[in-house]
TIRO-2110 file (N, C-alpha, C; in Angstrom, 1 decimal):
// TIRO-2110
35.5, 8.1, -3.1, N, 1, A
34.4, 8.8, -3.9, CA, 1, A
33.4, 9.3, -2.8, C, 1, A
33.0, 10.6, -3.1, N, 2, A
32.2, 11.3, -1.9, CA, 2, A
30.4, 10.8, -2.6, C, 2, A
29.7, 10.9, -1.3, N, 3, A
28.1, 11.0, -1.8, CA, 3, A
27.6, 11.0, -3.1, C, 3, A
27.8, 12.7, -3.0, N, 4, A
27.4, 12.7, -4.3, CA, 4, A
27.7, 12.3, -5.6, C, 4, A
28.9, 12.1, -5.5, N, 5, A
29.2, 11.6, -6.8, CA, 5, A
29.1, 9.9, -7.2, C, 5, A
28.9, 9.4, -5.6, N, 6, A
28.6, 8.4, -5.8, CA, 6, A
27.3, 8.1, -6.5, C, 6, A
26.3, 8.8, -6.1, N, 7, A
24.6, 9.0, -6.3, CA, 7, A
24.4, 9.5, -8.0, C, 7, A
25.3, 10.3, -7.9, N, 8, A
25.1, 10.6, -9.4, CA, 8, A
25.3, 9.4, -10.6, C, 8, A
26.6, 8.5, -10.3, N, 9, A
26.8, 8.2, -11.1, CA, 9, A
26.2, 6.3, -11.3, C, 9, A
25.3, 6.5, -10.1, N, 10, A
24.0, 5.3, -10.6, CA, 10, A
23.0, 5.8, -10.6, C, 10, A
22.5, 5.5, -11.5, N, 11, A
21.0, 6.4, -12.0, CA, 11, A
19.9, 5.6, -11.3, C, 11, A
20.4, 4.4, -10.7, N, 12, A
19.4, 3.7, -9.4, CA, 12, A
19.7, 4.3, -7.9, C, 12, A
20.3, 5.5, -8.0, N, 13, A
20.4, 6.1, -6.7, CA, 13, A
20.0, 7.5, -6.9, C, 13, A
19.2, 7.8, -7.9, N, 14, A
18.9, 8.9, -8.3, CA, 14, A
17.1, 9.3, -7.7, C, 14, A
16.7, 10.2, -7.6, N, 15, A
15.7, 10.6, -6.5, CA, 15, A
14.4, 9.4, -7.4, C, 15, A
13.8, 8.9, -6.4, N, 16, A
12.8, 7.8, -7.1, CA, 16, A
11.5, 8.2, -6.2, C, 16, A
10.3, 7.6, -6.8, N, 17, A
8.8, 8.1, -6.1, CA, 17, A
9.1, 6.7, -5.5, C, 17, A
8.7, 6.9, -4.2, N, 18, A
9.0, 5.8, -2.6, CA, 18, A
7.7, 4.8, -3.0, C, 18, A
7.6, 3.6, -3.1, N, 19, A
7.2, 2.5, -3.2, CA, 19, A
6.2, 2.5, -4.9, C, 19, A
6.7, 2.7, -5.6, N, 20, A
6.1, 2.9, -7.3, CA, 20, A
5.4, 1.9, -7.4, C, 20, A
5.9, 0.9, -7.0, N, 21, A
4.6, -0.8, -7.5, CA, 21, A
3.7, -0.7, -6.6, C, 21, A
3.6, 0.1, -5.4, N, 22, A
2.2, 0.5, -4.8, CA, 22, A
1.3, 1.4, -5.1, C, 22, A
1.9, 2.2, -5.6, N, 23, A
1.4, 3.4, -5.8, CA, 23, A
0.7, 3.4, -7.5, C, 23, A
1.7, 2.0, -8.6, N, 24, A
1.1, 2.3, -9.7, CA, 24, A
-0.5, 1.1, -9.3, C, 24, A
-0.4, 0.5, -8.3, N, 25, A
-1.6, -0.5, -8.1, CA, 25, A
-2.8, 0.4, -7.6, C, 25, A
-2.5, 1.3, -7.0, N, 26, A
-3.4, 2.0, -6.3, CA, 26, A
-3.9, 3.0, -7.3, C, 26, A
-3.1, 3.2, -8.7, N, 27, A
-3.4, 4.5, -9.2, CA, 27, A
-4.5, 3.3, -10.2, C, 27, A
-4.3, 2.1, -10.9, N, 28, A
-5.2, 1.1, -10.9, CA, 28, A
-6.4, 1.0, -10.6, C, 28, A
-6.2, 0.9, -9.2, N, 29, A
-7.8, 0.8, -8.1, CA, 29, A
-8.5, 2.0, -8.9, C, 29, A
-7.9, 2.8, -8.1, N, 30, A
-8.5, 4.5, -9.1, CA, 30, A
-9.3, 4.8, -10.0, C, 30, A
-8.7, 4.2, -11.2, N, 31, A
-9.1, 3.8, -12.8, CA, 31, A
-10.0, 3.2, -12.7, C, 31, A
-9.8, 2.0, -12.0, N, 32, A
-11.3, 1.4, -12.0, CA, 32, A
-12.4, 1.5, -11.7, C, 32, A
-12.2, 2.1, -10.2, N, 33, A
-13.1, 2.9, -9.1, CA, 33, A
-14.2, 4.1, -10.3, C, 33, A
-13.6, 4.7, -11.1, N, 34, A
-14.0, 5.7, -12.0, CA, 34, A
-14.8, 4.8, -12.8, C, 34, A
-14.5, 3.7, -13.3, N, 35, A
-15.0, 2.7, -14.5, CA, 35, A
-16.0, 2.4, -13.8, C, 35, A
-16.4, 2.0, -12.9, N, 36, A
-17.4, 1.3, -11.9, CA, 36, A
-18.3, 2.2, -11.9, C, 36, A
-18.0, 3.5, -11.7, N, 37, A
-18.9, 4.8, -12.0, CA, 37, A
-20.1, 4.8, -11.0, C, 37, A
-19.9, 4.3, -9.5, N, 38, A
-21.0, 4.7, -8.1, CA, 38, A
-20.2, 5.8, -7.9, C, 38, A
-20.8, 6.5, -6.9, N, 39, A
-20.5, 7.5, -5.8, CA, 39, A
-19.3, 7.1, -5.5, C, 39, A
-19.7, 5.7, -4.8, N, 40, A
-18.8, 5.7, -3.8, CA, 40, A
-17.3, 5.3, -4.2, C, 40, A
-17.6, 5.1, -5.2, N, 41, A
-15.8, 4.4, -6.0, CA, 41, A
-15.5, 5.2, -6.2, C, 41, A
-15.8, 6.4, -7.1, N, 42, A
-15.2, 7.7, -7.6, CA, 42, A
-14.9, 8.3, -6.6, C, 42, A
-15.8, 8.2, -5.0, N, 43, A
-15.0, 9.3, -3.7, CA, 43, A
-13.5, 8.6, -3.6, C, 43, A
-13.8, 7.0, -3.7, N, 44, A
-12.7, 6.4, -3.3, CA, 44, A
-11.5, 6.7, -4.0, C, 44, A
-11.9, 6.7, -5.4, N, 45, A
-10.7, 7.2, -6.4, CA, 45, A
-10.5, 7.9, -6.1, C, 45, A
-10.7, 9.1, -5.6, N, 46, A
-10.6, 10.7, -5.4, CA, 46, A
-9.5, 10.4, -4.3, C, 46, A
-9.7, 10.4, -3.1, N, 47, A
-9.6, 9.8, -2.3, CA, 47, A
-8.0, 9.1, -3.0, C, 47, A
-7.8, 7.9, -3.6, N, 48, A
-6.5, 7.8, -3.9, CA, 48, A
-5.6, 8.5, -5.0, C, 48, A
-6.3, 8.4, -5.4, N, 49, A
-5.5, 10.2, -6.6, CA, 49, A
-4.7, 11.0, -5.6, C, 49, A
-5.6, 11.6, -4.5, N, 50, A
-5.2, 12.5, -3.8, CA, 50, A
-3.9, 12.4, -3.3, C, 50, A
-3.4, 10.9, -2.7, N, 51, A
-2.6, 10.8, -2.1, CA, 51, A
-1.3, 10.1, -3.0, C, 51, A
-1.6, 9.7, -4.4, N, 52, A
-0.9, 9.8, -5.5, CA, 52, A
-0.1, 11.1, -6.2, C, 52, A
-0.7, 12.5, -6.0, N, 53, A
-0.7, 13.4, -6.3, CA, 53, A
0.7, 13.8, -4.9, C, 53, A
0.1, 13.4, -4.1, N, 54, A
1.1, 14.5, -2.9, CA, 54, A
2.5, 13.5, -2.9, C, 54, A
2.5, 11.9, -3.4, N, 55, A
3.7, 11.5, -3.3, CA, 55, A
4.7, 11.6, -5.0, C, 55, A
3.9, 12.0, -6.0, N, 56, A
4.4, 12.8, -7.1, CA, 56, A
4.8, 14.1, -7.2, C, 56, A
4.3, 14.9, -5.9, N, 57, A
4.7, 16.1, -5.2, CA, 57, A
5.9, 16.0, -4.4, C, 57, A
6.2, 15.2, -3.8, N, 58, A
7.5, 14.9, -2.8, CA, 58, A
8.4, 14.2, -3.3, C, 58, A
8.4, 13.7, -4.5, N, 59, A
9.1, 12.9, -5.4, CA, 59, A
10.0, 14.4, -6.4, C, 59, A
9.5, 14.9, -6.6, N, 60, A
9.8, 16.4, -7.5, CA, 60, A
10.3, 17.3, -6.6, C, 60, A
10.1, 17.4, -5.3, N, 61, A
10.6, 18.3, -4.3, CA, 61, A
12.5, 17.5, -4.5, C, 61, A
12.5, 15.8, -4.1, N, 62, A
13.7, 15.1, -4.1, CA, 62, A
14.5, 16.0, -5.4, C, 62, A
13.8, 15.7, -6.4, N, 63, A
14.9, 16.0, -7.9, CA, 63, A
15.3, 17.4, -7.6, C, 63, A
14.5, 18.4, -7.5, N, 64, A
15.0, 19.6, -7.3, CA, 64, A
15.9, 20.0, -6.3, C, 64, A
16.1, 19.2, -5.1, N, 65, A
16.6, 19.2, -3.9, CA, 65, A
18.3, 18.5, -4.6, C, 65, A
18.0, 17.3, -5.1, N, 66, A
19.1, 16.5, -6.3, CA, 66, A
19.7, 17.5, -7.0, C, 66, A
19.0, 18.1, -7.7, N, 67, A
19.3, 19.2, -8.8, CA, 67, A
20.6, 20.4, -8.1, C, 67, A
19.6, 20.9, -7.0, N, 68, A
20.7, 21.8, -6.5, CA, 68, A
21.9, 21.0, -6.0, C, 68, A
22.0, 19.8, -5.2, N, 69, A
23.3, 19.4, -4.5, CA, 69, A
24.4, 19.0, -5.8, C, 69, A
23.5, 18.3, -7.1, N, 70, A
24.7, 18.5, -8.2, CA, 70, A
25.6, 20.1, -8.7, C, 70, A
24.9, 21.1, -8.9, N, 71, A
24.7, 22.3, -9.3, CA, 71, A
26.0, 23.2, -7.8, C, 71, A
25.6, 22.5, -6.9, N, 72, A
26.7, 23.6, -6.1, CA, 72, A
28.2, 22.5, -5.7, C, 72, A
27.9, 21.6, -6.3, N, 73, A
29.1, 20.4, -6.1, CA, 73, A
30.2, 21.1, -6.5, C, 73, A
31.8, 21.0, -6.0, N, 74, A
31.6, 20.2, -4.8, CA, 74, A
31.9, 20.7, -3.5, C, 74, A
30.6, 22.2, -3.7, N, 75, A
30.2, 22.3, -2.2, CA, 75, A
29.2, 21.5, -1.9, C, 75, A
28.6, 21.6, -0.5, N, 76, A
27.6, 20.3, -0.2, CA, 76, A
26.7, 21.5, 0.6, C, 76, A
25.6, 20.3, 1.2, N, 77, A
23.8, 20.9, 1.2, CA, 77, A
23.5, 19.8, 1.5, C, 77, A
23.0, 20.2, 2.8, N, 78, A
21.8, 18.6, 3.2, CA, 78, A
20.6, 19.1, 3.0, C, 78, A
19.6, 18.6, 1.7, N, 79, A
17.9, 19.2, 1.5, CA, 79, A
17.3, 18.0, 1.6, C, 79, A
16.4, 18.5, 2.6, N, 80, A
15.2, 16.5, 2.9, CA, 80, A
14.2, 17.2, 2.9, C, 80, A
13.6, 16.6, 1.9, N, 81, A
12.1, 17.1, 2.0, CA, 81, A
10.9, 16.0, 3.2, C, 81, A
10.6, 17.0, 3.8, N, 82, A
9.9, 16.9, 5.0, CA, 82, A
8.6, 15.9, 4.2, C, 82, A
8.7, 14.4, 4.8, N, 83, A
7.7, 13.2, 4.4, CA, 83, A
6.8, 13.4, 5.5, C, 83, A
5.0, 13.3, 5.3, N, 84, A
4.2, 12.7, 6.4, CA, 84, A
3.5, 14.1, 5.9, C, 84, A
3.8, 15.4, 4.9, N, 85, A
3.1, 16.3, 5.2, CA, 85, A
1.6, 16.9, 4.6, C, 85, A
1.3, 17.7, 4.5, N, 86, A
0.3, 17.6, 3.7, CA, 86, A
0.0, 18.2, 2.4, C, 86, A
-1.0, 18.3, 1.8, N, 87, A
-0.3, 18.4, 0.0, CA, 87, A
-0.5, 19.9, -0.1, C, 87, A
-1.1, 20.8, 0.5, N, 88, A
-0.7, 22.1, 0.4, CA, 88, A
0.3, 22.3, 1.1, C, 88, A
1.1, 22.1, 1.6, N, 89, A
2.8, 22.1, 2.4, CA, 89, A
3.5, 21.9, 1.3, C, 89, A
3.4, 20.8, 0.5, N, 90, A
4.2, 20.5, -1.0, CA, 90, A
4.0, 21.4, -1.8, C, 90, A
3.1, 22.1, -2.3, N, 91, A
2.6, 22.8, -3.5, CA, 91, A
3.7, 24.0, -2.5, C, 91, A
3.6, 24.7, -1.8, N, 92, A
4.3, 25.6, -1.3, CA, 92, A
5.5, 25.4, -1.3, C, 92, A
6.2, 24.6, -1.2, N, 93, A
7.7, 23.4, -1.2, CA, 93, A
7.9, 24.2, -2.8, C, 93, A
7.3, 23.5, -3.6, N, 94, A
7.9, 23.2, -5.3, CA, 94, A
7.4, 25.0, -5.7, C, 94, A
6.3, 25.7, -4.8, N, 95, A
6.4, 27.1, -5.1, CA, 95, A
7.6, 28.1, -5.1, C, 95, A
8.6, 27.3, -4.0, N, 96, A
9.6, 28.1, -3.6, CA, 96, A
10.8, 27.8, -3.8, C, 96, A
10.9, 26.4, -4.8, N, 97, A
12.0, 25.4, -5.3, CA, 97, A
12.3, 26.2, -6.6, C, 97, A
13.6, 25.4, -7.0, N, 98, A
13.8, 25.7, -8.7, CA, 98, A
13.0, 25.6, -9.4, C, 98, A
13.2, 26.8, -10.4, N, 99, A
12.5, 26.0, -11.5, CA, 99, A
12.7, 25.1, -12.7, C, 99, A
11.6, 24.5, -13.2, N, 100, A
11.9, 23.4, -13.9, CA, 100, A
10.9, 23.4, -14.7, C, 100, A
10.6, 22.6, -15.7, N, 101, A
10.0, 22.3, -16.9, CA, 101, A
8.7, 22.0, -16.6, C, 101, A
7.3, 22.6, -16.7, N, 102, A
6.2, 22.8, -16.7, CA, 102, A
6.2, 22.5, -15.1, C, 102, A
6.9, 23.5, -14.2, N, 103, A
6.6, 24.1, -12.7, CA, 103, A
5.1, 24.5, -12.5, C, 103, A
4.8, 25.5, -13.1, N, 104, A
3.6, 26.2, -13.3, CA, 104, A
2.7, 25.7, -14.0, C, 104, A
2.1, 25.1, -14.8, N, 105, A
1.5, 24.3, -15.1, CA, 105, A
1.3, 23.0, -14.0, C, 105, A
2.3, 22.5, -13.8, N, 106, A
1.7, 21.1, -12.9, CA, 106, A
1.0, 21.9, -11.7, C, 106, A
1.7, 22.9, -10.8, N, 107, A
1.7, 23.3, -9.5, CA, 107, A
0.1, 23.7, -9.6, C, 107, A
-0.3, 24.1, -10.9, N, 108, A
-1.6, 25.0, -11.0, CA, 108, A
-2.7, 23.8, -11.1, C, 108, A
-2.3, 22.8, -11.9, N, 109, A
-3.0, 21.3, -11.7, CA, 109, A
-3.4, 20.8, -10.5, C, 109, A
-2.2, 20.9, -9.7, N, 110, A
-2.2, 20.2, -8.1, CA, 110, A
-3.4, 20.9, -7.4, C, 110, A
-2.9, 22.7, -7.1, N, 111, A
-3.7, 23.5, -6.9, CA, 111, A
-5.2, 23.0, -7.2, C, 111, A
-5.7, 23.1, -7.8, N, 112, A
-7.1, 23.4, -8.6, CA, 112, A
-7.7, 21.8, -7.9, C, 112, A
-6.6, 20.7, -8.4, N, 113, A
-7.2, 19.1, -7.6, CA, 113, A
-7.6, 19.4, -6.1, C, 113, A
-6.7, 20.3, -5.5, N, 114, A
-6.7, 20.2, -4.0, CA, 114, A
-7.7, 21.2, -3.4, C, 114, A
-8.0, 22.3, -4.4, N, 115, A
-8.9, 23.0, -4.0, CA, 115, A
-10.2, 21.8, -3.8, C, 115, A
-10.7, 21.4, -5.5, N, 116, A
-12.1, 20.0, -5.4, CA, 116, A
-11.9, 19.6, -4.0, C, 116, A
-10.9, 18.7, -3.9, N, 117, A
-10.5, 18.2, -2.8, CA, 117, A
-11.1, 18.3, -1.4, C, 117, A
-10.5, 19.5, -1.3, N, 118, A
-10.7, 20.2, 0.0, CA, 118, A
-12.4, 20.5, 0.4, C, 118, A
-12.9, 21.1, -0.9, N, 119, A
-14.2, 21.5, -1.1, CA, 119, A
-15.4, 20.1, -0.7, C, 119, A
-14.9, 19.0, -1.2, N, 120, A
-15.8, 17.8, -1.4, CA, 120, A
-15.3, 17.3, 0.2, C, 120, A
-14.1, 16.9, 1.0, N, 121, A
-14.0, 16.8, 1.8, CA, 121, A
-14.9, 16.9, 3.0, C, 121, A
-14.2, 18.2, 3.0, N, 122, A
-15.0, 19.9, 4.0, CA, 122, A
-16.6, 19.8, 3.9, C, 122, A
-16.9, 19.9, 3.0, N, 123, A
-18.0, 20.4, 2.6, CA, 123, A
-19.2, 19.3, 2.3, C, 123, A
-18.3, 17.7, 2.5, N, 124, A
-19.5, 16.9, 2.0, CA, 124, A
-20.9, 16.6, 2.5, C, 124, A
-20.7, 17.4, 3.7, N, 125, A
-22.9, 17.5, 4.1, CA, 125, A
-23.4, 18.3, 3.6, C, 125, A
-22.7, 19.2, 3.1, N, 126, A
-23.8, 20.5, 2.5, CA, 126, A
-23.8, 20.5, 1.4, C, 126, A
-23.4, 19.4, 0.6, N, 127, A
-23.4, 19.8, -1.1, CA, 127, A
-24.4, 18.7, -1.6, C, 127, A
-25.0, 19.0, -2.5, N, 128, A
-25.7, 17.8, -3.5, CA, 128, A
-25.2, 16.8, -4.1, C, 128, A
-25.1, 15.3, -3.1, N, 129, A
-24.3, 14.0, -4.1, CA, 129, A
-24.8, 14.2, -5.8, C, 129, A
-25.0, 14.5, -6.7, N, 130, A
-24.9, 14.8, -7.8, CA, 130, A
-23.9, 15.3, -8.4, C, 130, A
-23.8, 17.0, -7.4, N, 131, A
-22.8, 17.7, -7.9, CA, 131, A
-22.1, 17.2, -7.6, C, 131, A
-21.4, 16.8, -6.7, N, 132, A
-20.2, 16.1, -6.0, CA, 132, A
-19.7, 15.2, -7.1, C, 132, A
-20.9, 14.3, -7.6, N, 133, A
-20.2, 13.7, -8.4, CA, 133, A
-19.6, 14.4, -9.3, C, 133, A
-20.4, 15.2, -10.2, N, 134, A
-19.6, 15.9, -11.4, CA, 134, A
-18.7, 16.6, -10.9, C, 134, A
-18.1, 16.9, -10.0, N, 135, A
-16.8, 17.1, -9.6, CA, 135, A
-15.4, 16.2, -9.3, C, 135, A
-16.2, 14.8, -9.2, N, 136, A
-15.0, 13.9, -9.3, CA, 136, A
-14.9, 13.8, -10.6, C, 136, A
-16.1, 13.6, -11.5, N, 137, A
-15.4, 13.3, -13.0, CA, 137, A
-14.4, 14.3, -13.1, C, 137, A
-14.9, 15.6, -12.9, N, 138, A
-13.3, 16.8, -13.2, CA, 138, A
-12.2, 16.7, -12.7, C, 138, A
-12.3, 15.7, -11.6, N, 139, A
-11.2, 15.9, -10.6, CA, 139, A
-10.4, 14.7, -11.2, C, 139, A
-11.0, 13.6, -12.0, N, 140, A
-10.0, 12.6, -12.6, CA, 140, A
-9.8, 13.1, -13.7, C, 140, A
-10.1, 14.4, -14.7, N, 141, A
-9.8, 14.7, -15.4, CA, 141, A
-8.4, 15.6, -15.3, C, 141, A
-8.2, 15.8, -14.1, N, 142, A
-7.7, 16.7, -13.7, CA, 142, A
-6.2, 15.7, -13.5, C, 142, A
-6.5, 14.9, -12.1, N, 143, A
-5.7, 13.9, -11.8, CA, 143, A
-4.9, 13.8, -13.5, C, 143, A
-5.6, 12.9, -14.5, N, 144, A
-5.0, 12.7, -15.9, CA, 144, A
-4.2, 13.7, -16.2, C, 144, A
-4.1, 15.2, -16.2, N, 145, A
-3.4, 16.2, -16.6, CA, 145, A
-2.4, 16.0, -15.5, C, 145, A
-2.4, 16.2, -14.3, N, 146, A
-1.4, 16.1, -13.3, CA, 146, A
-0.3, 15.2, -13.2, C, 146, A
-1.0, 13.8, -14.0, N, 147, A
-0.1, 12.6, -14.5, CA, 147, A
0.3, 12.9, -15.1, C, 147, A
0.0, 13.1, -16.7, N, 148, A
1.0, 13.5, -17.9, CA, 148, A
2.2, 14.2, -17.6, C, 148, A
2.0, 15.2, -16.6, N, 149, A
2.7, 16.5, -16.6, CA, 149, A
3.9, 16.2, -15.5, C, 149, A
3.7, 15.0, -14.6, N, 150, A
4.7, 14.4, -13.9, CA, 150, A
5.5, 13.5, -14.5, C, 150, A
5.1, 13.1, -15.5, N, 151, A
5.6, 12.2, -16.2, CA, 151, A
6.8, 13.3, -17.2, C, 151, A
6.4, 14.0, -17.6, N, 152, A
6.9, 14.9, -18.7, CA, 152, A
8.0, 15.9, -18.0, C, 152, A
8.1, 16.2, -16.7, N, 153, A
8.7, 16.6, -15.2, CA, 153, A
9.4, 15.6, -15.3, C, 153, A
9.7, 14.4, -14.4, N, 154, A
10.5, 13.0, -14.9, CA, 154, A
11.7, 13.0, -15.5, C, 154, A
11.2, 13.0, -16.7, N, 155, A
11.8, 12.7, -18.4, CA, 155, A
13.0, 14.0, -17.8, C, 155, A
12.0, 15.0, -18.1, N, 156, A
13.2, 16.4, -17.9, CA, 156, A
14.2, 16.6, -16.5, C, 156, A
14.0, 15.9, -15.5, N, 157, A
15.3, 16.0, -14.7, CA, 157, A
16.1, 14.5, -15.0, C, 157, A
15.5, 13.8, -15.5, N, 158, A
16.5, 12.5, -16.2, CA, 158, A
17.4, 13.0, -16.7, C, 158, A
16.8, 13.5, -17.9, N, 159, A
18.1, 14.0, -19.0, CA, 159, A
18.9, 15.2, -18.6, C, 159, A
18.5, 15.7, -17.0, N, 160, A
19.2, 17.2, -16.6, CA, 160, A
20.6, 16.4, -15.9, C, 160, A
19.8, 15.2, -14.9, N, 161, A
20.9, 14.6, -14.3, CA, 161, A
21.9, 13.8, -15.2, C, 161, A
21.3, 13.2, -16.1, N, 162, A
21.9, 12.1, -17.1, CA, 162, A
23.1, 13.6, -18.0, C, 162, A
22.5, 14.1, -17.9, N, 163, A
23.8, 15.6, -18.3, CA, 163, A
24.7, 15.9, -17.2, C, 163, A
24.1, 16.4, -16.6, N, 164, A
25.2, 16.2, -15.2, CA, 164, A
26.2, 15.4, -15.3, C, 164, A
26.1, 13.8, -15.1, N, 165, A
26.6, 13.5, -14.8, CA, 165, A
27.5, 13.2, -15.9, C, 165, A
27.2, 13.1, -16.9, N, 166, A
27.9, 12.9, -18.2, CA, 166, A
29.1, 14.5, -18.1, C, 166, A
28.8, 15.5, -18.3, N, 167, A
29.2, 16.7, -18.6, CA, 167, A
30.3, 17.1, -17.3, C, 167, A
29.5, 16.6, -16.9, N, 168, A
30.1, 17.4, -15.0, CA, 168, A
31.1, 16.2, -14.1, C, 168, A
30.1, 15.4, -13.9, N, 169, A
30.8, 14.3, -13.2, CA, 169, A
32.0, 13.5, -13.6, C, 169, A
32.0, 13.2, -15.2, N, 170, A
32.6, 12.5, -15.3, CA, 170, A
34.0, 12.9, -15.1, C, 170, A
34.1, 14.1, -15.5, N, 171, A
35.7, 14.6, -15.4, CA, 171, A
36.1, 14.8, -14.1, C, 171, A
35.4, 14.8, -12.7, N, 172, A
35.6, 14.7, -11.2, CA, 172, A
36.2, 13.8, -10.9, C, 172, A
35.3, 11.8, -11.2, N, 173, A
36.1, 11.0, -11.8, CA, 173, A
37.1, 11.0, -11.9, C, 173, A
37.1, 11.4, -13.3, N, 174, A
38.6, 11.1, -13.8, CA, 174, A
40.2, 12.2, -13.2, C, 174, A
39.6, 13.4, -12.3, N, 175, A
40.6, 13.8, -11.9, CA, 175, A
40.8, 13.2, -10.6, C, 175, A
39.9, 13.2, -9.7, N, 176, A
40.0, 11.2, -8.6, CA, 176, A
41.0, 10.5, -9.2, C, 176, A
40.8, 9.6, -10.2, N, 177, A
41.6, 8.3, -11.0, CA, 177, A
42.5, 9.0, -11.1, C, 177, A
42.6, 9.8, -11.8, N, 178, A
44.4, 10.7, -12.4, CA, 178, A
45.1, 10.8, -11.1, C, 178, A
44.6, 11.7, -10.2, N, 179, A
45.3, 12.3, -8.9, CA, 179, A
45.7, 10.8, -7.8, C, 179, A
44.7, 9.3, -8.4, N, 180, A
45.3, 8.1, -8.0, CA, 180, A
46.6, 7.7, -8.2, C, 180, A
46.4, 7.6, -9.4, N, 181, A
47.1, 7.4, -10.4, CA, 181, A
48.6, 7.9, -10.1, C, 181, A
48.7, 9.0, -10.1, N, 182, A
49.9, 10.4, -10.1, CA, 182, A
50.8, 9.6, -8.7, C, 182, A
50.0, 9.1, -7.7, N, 183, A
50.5, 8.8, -6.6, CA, 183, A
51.8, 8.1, -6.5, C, 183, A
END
């Protein structure tokens, strides 16, 4: 049995966000950081949102990269999405990827987070801690839309692959076994 069909047909080898029990503790810290409601927790939150956001970014580049190597099976494609980079590198990644189920909508979320982002970053001597703050409240309101909408992204390449492999794969399978079989 080749790669991909091996990959397809455990759905625990199917594209996953790289260390999820860290990343849901840190999205945690976050939540709370906001609840605590100083400056300085909410930068912090910001601050880990941010980098929650770019590995739910690199996680969706994998499925679409997944997506195509089922889709041209069984020709083959080596797609690795480039880790270490930074989150406008991703948004441009998923700009130029398949499309998929609220693309535009999330990509426009990311955008809009990374603009605050960049702005509060960049910019934090010259702005009014006040404003700043009311911009992280936006920016966790934001983060919350970017969650939902990854979450709902998810679901929809589950059931793309869980089709796949049901629709597609299994009869590859079974012409494998048969053509065993025949021997």
């Amino acid at each position: 049995m080749d790669k991909v069909l091996e990959r397809i047909m455990d759905s625990d080898n199917w594209p996953c966000i790289k260390n999820a029990e860290n990343l849901e503790l840190l999205n945690n810290m976050a939540d709370k950081a906001f609840v605590i409601a100083s400056f300085e927790s909410k930068f912090a939150g910001m601050l880990i949102y941010h980098q929650i956001v770019e590995s739910m970014c690199l996680h969706i580049i994998e499925n679409c990269n997944f997506y195509v190597e089922l889709s041209l099976y069984p020709m083959t494609i080596q797609l690795k999405p480039r880790d270490g980079k930074m989150l406008g590198y991703y948004i441009n990644e998923l700009e130029n990827s398949i499309d998929f189920e609220l693309k535009s909508e999330f990509i426009d979320k990311v955008k809009i987070y990374n603009q605050y982002r960049n702005k509060i970053v960049h910019e934090l001597t010259k702005q009014n801690i006040d404003d700043i703050e009311k911009t992280l409240n936006v920016m966790k309101t934001q983060f919350d839309g970017i969650f939902n909408l990854y979450d709902n992204i998810q679901d929809w390449f589950r059931v793309c692959f869980k089709d796949f492999k049901k629709d597609t794969f299994v009869d590859c399978l079974d012409d494998d076994y048969g053509d065993e079989n025949n021997e």
